[in-house]
C-alpha positions in Angstrom: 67.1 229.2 -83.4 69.0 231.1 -80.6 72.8 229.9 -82.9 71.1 231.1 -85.8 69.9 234.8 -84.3 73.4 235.0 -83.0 75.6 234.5 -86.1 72.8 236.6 -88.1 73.4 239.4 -85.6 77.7 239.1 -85.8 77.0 239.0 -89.6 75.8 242.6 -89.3 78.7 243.7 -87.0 76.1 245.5 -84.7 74.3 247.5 -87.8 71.5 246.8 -89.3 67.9 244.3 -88.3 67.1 240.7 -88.2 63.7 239.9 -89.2 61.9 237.0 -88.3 58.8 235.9 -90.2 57.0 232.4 -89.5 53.9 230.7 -91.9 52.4 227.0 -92.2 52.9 225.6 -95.5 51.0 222.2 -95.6 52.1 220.2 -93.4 55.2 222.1 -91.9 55.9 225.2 -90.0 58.3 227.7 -91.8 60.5 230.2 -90.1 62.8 232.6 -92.1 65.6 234.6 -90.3 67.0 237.1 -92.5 69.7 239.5 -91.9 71.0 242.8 -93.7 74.3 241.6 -93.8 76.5 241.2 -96.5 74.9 237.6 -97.1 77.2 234.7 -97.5 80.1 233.9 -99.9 79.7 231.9 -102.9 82.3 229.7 -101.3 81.2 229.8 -98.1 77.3 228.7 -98.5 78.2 224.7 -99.1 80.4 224.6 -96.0 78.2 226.8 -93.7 76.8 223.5 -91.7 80.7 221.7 -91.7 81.6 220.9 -88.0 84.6 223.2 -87.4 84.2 226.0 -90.2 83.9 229.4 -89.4 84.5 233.1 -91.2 84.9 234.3 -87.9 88.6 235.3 -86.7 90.2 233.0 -84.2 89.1 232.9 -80.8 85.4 234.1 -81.8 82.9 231.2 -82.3 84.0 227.3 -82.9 82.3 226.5 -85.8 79.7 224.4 -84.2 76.7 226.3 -83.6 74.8 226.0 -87.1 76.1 222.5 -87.3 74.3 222.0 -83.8 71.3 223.8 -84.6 71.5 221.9 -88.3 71.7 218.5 -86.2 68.5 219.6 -84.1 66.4 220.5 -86.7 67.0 217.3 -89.0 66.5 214.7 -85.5 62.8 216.9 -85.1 61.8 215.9 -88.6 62.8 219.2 -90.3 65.3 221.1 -92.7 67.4 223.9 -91.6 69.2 225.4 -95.0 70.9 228.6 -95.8 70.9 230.8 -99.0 71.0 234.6 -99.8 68.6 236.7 -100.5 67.8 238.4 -103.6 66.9 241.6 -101.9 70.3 240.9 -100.1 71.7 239.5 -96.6 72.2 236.1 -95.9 68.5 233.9 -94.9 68.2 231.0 -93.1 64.9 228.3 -93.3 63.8 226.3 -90.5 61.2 223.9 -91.5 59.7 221.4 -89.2 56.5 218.9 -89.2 53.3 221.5 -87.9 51.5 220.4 -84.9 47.8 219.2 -85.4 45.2 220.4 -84.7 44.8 219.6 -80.6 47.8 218.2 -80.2 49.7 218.5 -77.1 53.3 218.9 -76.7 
């Protein structure tokens, strides 16, 4: 979650909010990170998870944290995808499998 704060709050280039909303759907726990950024390209969105790719101008970044945090989130059982937002700014889903009820971690 931290990789995914962080490249939301570069998107923004220090200006605007991150908003953070969580729900259970079913089974799963679903957490939305939004940002008021410019969203991502067209051309972009596909490669966003690649190992290595990055918008971000050399010697800023690696490429490697949303592939990380992709990586993470797929080995717990969950999805981690990105897409824009109608309302604009680019959003990011993490869903993972819900704890049950008296469940212990």
């Amino acid at each position: 979650m931290f990789n995914v704060l962080l490249n939301a709050a570069q998107a923004m280039d220090g200006e605007g909010r991150v908003t953070v909303t969580g729900a259970r759907r079913g089974a799963r726990a679903v957490l939305e990170i939004r940002d008021a950024g410019p969203g991502i390209a067209p051309e972009h969105l596909a490669r966003v998870f690649e190992p290595f790719f990055t918008t971000k101008p050399d010697g800023i970044g690696t490429g490697l944290g949303l592939t990380i945090s992709r990586e993470i989130v797929n080995e717990l059982g969950g999805e981690l995808r990105a897409e824009n937002h109608p309302c604009g700014g680019a959003c990011f889903v993490i869903e993972l499998p819900a704890a049950t009820t008296g469940a212990h971690p």
